[in-house]
C-alpha positions as CSV (number, residue, x, y, z in Angstrom):
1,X,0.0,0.0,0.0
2,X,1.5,3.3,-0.9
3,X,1.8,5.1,2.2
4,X,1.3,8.9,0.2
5,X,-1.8,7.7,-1.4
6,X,-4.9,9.7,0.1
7,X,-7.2,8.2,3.0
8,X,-10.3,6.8,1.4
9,X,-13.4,9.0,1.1
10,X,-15.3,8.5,4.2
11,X,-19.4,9.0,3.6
12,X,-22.3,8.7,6.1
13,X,-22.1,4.4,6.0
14,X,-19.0,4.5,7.8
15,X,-19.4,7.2,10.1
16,X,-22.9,5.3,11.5
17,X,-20.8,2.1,11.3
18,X,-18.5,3.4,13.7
19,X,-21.0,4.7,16.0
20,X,-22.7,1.3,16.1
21,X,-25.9,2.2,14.1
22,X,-25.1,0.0,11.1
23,X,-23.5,-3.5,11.2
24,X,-21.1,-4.2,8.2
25,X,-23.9,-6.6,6.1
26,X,-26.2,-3.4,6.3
27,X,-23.7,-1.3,4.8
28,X,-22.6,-3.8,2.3
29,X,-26.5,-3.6,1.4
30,X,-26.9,-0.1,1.6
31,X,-23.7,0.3,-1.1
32,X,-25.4,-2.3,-3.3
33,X,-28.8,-0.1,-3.6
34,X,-26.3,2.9,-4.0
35,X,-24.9,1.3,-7.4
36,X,-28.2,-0.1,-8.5
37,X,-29.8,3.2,-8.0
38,X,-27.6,5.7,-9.0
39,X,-28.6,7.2,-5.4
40,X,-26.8,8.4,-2.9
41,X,-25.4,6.5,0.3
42,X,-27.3,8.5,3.1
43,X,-30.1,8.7,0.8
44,X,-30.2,4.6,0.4
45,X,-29.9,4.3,4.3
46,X,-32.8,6.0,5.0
47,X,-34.4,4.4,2.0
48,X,-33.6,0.7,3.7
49,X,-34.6,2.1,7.0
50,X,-31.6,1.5,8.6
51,X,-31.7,4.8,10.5
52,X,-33.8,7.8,10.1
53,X,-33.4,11.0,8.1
54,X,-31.8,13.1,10.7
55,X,-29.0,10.3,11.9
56,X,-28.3,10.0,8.4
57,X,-28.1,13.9,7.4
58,X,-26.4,14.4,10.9
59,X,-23.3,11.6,9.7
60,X,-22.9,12.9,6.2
61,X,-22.5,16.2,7.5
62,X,-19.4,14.4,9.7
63,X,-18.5,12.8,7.1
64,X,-18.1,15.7,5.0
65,X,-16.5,18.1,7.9
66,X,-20.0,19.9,7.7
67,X,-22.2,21.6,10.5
68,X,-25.4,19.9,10.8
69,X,-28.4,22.3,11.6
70,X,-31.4,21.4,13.1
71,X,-34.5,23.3,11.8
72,X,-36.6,22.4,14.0
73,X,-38.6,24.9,15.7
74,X,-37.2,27.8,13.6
75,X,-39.0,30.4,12.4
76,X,-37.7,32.0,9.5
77,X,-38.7,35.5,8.9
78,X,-39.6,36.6,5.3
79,X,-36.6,39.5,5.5
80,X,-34.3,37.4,6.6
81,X,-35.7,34.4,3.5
82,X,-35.8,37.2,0.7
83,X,-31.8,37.8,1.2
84,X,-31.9,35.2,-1.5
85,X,-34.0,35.8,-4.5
86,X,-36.8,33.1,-4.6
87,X,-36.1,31.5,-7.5
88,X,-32.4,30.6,-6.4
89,X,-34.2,29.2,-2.9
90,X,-36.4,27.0,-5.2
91,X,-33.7,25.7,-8.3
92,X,-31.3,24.8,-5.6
93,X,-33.5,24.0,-2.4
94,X,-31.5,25.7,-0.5
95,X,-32.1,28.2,2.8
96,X,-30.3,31.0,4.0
97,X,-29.6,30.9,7.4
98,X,-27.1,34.3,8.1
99,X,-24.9,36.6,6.3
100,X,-21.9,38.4,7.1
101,X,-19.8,41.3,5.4
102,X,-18.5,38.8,3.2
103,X,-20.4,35.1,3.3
104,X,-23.6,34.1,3.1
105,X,-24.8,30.6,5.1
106,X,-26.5,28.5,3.2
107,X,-28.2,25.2,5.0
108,X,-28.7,22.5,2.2
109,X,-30.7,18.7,2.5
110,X,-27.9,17.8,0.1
111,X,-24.0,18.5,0.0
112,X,-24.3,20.7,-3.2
113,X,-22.0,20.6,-6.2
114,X,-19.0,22.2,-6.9
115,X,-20.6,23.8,-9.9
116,X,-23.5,24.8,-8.4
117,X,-21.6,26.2,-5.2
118,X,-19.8,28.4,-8.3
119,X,-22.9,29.5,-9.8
120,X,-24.5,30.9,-6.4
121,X,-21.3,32.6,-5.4
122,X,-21.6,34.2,-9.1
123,X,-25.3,34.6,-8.4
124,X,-25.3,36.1,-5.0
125,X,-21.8,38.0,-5.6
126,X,-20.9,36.9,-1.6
127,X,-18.8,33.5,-0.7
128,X,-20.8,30.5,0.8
129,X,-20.7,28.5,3.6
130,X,-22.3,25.1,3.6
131,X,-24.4,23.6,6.4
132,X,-26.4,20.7,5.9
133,X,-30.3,19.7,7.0
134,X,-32.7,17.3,6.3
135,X,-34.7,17.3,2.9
136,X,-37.8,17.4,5.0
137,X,-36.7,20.3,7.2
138,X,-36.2,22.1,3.8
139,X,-39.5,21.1,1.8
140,X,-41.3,21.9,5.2
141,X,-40.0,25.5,5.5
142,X,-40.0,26.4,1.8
143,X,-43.9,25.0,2.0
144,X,-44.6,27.0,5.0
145,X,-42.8,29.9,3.7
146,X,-43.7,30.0,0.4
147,X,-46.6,27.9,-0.1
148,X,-47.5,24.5,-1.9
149,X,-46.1,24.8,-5.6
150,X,-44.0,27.8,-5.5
151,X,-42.2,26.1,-8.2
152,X,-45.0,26.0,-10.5
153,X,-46.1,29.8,-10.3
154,X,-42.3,30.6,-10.8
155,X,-42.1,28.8,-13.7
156,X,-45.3,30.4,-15.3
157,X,-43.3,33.4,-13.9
158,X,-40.6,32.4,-16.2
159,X,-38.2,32.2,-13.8
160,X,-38.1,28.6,-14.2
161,X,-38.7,26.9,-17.8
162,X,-37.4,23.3,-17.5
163,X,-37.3,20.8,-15.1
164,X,-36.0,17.8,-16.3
165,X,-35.4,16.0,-13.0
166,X,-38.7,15.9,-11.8
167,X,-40.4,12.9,-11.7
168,X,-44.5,12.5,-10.7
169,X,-45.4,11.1,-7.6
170,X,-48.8,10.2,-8.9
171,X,-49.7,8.4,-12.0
172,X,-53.6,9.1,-13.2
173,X,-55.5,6.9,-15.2
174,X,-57.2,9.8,-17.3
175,X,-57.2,10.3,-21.0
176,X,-54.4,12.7,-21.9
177,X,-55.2,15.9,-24.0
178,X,-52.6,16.5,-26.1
179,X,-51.3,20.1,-25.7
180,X,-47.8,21.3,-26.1
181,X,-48.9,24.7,-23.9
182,X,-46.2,25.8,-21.1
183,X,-49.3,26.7,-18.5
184,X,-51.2,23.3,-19.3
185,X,-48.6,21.6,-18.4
186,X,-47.6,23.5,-15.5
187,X,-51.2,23.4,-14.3
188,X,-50.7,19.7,-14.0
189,X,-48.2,19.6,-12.5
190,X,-49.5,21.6,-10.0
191,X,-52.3,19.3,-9.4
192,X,-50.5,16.5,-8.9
193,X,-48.3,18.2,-6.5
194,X,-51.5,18.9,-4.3
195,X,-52.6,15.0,-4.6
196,X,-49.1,13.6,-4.0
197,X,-48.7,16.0,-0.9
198,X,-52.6,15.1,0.5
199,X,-51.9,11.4,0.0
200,X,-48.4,11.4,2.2
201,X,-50.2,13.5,5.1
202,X,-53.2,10.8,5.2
203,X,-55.7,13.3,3.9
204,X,-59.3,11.9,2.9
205,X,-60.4,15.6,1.7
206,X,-58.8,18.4,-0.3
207,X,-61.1,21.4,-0.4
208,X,-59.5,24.4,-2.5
209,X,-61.7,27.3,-2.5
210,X,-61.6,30.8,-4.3
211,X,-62.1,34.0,-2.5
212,X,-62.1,37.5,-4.1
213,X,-58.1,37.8,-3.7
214,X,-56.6,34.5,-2.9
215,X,-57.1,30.5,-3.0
216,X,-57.8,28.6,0.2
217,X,-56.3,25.2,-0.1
218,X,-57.3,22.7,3.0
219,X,-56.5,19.1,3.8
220,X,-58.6,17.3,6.1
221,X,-56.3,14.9,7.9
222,X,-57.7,13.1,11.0
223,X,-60.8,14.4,10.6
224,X,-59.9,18.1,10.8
225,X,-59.3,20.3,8.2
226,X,-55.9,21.5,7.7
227,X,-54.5,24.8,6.0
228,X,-52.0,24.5,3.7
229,X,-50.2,27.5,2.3
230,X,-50.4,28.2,-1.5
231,X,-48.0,31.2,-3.5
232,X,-49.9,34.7,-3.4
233,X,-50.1,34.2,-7.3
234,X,-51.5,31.2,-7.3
235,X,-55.4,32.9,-7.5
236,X,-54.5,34.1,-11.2
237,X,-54.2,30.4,-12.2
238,X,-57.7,29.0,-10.2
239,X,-59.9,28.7,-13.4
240,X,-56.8,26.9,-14.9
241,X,-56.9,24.6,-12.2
242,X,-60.3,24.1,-12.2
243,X,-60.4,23.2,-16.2
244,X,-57.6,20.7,-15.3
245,X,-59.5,18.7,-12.4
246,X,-62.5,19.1,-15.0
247,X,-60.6,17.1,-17.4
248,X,-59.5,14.7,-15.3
249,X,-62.6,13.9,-14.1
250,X,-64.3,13.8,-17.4
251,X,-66.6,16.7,-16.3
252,X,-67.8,19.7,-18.7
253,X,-65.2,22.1,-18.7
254,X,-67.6,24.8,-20.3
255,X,-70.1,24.2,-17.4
256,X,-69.8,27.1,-14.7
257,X,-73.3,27.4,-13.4
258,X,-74.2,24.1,-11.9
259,X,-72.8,21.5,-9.6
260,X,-71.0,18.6,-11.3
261,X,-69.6,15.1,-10.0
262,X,-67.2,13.0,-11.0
263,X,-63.9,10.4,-10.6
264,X,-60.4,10.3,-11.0
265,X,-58.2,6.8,-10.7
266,X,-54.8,7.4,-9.8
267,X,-52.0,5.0,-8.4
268,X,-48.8,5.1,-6.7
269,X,-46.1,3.0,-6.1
270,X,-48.0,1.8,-3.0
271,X,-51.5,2.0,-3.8
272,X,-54.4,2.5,-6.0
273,X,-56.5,5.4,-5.4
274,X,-60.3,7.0,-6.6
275,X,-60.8,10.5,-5.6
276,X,-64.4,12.0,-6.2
277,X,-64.3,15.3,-7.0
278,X,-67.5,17.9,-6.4
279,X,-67.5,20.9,-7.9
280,X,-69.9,23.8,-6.8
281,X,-70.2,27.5,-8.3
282,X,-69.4,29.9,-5.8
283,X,-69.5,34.0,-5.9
284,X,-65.9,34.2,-6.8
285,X,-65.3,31.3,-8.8
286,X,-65.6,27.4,-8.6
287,X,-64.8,25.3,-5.7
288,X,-63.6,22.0,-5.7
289,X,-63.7,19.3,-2.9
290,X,-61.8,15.6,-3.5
291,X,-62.6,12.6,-1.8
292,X,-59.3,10.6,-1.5
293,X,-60.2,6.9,-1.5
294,X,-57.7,4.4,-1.4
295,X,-59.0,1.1,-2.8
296,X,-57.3,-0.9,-0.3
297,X,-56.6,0.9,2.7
298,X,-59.8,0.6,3.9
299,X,-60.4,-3.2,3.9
300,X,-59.5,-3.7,8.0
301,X,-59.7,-6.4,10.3
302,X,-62.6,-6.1,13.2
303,X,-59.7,-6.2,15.3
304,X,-58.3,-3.0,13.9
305,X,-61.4,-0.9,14.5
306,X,-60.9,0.1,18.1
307,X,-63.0,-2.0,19.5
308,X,-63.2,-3.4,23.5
309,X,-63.0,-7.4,23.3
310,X,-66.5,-7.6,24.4
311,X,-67.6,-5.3,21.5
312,X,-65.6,-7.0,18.9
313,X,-66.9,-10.6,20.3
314,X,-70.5,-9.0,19.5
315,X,-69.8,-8.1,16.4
316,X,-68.7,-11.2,14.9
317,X,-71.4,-13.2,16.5
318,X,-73.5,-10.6,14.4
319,X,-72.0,-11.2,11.2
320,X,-72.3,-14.6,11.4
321,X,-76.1,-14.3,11.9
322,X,-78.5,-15.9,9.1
323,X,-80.8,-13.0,9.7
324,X,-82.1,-10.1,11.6
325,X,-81.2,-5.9,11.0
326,X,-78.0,-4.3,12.4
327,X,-77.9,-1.0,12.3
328,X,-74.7,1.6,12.2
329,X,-75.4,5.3,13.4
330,X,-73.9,8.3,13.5
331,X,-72.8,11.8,11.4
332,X,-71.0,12.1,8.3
333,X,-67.7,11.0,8.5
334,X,-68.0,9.1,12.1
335,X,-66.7,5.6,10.1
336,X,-69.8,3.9,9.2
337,X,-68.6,3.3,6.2
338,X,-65.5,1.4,7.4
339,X,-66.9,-0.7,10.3
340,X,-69.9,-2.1,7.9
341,X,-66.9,-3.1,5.2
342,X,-64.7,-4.9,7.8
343,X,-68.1,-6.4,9.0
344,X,-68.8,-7.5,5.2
345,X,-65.3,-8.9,5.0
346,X,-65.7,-10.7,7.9
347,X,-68.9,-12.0,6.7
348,X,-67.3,-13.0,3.3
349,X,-67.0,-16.7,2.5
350,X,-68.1,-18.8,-0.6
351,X,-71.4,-19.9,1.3
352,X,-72.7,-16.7,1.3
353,X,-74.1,-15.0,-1.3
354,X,-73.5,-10.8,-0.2
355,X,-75.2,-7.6,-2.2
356,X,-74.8,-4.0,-1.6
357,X,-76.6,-1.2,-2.7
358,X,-74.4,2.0,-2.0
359,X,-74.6,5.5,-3.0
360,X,-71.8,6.1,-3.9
361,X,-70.1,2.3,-4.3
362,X,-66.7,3.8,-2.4
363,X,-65.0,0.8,-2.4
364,X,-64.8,-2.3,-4.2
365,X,-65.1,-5.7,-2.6
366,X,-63.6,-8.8,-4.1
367,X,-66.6,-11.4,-3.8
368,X,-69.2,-9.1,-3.1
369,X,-71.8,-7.7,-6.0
370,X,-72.1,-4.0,-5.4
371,X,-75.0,-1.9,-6.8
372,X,-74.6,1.9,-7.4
373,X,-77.6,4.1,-6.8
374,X,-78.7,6.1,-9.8
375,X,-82.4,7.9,-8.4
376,X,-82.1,9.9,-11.9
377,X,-83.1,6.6,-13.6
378,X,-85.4,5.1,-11.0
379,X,-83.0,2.8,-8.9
380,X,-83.5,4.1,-5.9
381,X,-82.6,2.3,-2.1
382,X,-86.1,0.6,-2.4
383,X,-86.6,-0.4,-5.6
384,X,-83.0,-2.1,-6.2
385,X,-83.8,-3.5,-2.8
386,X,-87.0,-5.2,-4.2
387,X,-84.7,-6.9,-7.0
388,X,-81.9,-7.5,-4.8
389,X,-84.2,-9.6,-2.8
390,X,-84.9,-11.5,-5.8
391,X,-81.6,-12.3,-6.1
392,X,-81.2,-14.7,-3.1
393,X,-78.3,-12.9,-0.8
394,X,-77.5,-14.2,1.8
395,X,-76.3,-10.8,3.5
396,X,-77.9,-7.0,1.7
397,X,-76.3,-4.4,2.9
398,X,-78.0,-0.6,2.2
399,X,-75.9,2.2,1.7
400,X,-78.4,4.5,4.4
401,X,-82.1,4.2,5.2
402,X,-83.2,7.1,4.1
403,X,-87.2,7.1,4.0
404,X,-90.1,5.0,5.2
405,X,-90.2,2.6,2.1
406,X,-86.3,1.3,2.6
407,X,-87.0,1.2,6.5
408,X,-90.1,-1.3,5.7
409,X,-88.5,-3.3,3.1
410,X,-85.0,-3.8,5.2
411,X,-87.1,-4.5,7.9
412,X,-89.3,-7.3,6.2
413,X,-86.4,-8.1,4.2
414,X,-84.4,-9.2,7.8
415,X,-87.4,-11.0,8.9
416,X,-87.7,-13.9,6.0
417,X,-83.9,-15.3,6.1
418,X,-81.8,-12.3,5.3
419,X,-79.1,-10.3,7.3
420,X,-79.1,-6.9,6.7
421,X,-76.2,-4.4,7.5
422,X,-77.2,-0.5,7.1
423,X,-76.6,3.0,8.7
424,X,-79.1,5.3,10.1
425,X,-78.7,9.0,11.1
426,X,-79.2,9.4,14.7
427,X,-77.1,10.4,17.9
428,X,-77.0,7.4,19.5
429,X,-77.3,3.6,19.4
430,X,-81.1,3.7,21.3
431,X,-82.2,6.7,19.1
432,X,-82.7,4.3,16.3
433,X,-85.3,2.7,17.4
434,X,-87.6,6.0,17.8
435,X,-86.2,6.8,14.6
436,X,-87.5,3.4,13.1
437,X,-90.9,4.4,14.8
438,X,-91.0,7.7,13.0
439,X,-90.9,6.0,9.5
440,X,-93.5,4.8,10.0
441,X,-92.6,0.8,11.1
442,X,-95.0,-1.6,12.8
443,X,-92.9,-1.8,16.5
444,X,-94.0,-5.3,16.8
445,X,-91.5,-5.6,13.6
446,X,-88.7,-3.3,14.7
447,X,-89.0,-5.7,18.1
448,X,-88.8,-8.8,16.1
449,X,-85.9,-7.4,13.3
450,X,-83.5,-5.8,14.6
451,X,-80.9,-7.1,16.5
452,X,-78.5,-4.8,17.5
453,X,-77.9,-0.7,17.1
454,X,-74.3,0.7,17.2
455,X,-73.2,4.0,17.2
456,X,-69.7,5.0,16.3
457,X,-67.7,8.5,16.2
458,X,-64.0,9.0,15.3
459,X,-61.7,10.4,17.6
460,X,-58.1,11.7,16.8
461,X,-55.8,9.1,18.2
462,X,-52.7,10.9,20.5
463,X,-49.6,10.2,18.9
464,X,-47.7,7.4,20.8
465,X,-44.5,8.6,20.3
466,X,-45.1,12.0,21.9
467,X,-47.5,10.9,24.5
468,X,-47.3,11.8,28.0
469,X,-49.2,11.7,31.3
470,X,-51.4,15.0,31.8
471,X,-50.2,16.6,35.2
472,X,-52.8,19.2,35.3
473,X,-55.7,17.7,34.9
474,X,-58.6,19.7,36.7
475,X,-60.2,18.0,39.4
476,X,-64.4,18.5,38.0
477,X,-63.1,16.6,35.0
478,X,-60.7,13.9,37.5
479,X,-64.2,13.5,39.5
480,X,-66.9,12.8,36.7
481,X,-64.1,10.3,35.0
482,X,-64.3,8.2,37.9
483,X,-67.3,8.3,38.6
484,X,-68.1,7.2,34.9
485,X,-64.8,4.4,35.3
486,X,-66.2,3.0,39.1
487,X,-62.3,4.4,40.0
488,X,-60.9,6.3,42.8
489,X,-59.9,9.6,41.6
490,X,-56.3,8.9,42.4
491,X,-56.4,6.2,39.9
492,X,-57.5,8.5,37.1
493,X,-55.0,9.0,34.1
494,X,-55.1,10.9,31.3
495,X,-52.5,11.7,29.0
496,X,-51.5,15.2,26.3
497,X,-49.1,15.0,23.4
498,X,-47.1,18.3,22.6
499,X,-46.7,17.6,19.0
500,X,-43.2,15.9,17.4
501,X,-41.8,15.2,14.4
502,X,-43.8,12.1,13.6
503,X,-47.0,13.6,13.8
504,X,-46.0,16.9,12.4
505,X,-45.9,19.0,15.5
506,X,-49.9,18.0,15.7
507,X,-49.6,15.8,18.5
508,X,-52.4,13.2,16.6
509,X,-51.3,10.5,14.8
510,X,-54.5,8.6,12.8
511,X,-57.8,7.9,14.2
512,X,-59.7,5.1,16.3
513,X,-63.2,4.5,16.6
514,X,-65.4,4.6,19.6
515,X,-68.5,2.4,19.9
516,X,-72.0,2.1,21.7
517,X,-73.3,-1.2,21.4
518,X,-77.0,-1.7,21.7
519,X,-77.9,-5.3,21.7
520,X,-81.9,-5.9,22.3
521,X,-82.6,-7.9,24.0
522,X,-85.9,-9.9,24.7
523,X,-86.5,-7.9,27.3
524,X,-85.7,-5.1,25.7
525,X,-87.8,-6.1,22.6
526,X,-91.1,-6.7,24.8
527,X,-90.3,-2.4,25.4
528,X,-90.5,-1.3,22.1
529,X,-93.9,-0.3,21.2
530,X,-95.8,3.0,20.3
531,X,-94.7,5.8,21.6
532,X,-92.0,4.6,23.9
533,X,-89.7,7.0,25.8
534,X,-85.4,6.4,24.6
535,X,-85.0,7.3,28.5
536,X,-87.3,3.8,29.4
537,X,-84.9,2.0,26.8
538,X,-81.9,3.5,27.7
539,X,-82.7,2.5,31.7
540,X,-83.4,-1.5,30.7
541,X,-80.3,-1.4,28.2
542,X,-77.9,-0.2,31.4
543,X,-79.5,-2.9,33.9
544,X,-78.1,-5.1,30.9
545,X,-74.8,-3.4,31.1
546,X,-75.1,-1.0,28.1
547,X,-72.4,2.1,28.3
548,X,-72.8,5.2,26.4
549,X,-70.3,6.9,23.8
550,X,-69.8,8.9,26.6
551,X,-68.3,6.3,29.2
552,X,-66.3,4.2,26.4
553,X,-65.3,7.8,25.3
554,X,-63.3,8.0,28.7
555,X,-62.0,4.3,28.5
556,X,-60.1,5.3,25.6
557,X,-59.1,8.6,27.5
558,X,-57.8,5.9,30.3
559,X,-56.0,3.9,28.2
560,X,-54.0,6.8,26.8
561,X,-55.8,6.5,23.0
562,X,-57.2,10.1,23.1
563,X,-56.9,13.2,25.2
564,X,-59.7,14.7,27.4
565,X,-60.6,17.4,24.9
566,X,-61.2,14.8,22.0
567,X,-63.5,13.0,24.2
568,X,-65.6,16.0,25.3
569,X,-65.5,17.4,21.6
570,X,-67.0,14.2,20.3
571,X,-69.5,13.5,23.3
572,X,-70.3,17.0,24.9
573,X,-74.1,17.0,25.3
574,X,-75.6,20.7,26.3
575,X,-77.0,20.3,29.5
576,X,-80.4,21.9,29.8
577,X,-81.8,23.9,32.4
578,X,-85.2,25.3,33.1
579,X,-85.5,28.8,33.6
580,X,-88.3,31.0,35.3
């Protein structure tokens, strides 16, 4: 070995090799992805998941004889942002972090060229020192900063004409128009930056909105809708955007007056994806809502729902019934939707013969025949429940009872060998029977069909990496929680998250469900008839052990699954008092 020859080049492989982080086989892995690739090293660890974005970023930087910067928590002014022109921010992802008289720091997610170091040196006329980051910490502030597809409006701009490196995240099954326009193009790409960023942040809604100066552009992610900064310029482009999403969805582009519906497919490298899109005329322009649907994601287990043992035990001894009515209840967007698929999958076997009648179909179900209402052609809930019923299922389930005539039929249809699954809009699991009542069905029948009422609501789960016990929890709250848990107040936990970096500083991470169970039993059934009071069934359900939404609410708040304020939000009743 020649002793004058120069030490090898040390990357961020052997740096986390020598801190124990990665055995030898790893990093003989990790170099093999790096040749197949064409990627880099720390890029291909994180890639593997051999350690996570900051270890790596934090041992290239060593590697390198670089500072590592940690952006967390850092708020960037726009003063101190606009010392570099935006479009240089934007080409080379890169943020200022200082200046002095003569140098200008520069925090990177990547160790930049030596070309490109030239070019910004010519660019900014001022040397540059190098500090790295993660990729994330970048894209987060220049989102924040700038807005969702900053790129694109600097490009239209023309600031920015090419972009050769970019590669879709999205891939949508739509017929392409052929167009060699700069602003068509940028347009889409646009849109597909706003899908690809909803789908990583779990959204299930994108609602962009006009207003007489600006766009609103909202995710809702967990169940709460999240804003999500756009470019200042970006309201000059909404009509443009709107004709795209038009296209996609095979809608009438010339159309500004009335509401329209439609579909997109799309896939990733993960999953396949529908998103419905809604479009409604508004003062100031069009506004669009998309439902993301992701045609597998949904399909869980009944032992993924968030069920207690003893509900989930229920459940599959309902599902496994040759007939009666089972009902689901709640608002829009509580999971109905969800718990009756897992139910159908559950119920799934080749000795069953299973229908649905849905409005929309949402999701496809292998083995299942699925009917889509169409009310503008005359299949509506009860008349495709009539032919369904012709059709000898096994298991029908109905999108929603909506009117007397679907109540009656379901309700007939459960009493001659069918099981049927359905929702109902009520507040609770015992309001459905008065709500049955008020359609107008016998109660001798809704004694005799239905078996059991659930209601459901979905509560933000607290992120389990950030949780912690709750010290200051106030003693009313302490006090009603035992009470509703038979505990002593001493035994009472509850638990807060403060937000981290994986759950985006939110401190929720994903959803659970939390059920009310409402099995009727004969003695309950002999109850139901004309004009009885929910208080008289609520009183022989809880001699049978029934608990409300309420008290499962602060199980969950026990366990540590959701905080206090999640609970009340979701089950807060308004007390009422009488006044003189």
């Amino acid at each position: 070995m020649n002793p004058d020859a120069p030490a090898p080049r040390r990357e961020a492989g052997d740096i986390l090799v020598d801190l124990g982080r990665l055995t030898e086989r790893q990093l003989e892995l990790v170099r093999h992805r790096q040749r197949r690739l064409s990627t880099s090293q720390h890029r291909a660890i994180v890639d593997l998941g051999y350690a996570s974005e900051e270890e790596a970023a934090r041992a290239l930087a060593q590697a390198q004889g670089l500072d590592f910067v940690d952006l967390a928590g850092r708020e960037f002014s726009r003063e101190e942002l606009e010392v570099v022109p935006l479009k240089v921010v934007l080409h080379f992802r890169t943020l200022p972090l200082g200046t002095d008289a003569e140098a200008i720091v520069l925090a990177f997610g990547d160790p930049p060229r030596q070309a490109d170091l030239n070019n910004l040196r010519m660019l900014l006329n001022r040397r540059v020192k190098v500090v790295l980051t993660t990729p994330s910490a970048i894209q987060a502030v220049i989102k924040s900063r700038f807005g969702l597809g900053a790129e694109t409006v600097e490009r239209l701009r023309g600031d920015r004409t090419t972009d050769d490196d970019a590669s879709p995240d999205v891939v949508f099954d739509v017929p392409t128009v052929p167009s060699d326009a700069a602003v068509e193009a940028t347009i889409a790409d646009f849109v597909d930056q706003v899908v690809g960023d909803a789908i990583r942040q779990r959204a299930t809604d994108i609602h962009l909105e006009p207003y007489y100066s600006a766009i609103r552009l909202r995710y809702r992610v967990d169940g709460v809708l999240q804003p999500i900064p756009v470019p200042p310029g970006l309201r000059d482009l909404h009509a443009a955007i709107v004709s795209r999403l038009k296209i996609m969805a095979g809608l009438n582009i010339a159309e500004r007056r009335l509401p329209q519906d439609g579909r997109i497919s799309l896939k990733t490298e993960t999953e396949d994806y529908d998103l419905r899109v809604s479009v409604i005329p508004t003062k100031h322009g069009e506004a669009i809502c998309l439902r993301v649907l992701g045609r597998h994601s949904l399909l869980l287990e009944l032992s993924q729902l968030g069920m207690d043992p003893g509900q989930e035990a229920i459940m599959r001894e309902l599902t496994g019934l040759p007939q009666g009515l089972v009902l689901l209840t709640g608002p829009t967007g509580s999971g109905k939707t969800t718990t009756l698929y897992a139910a159908l999958a559950h119920a799934n076997d080749e000795g069953r013969k299973i229908i649905t009648i849905e409005d929309p179909v949402e999701y496809q179900l292998e083995g299942v025949s699925q009917i889509q209402v169409h009310d503008d052609i005359g299949l509506s809930f009860s008349q495709g429940l009539r032919s369904v019923l012709r059709h000898d299922p096994d298991v029908v389930l109905i999108g929603e009872i909506r009117d007397a005539e679907t109540a009656e039929i379901a309700v007939r249809a459960s009493l001659t060998g069918h099981l049927v699954l359905s929702t109902l809009h009520t507040n609770d699991s015992i309001s459905s029977v008065a709500r049955l009542l008020e359609m107008r069905v016998e109660p001798f029948l809704v004694a005799s069909s239905l078996v059991c009422s659930i209601a459901q609501r979905l509560a933000q789960h607290l992120c389990p990496h950030c949780r912690q016990p709750d010290p200051d929890l106030p003693e009313p709250t302490r006090t009603e929680m035992a009470a509703a848990l038979d505990l002593a107040p001493e035994q009472v936990c509850t638990f807060i998250a403060p937000g981290c970096p994986q759950c985006g500083q939110r401190g929720y991470r994903g959803r659970l469900a939390i059920y009310e169970f409402f099995p009727i039993s004969d003695t309950i059934a002999d109850l139901i008839v004309p004009a009885v009071k929910t208080g008289t069934l609520r009183q022989a359900a809880r001699a049978e052990g029934w608990r409300s939404l309420r008290e499962m609410g602060w199980i969950k708040v026990q366990e540590g699954s959701i905080a206090v304020s999640e609970q009340r939000r979701l089950t807060h009743r308004l007390r009422r008092t009488t006044t003189v």
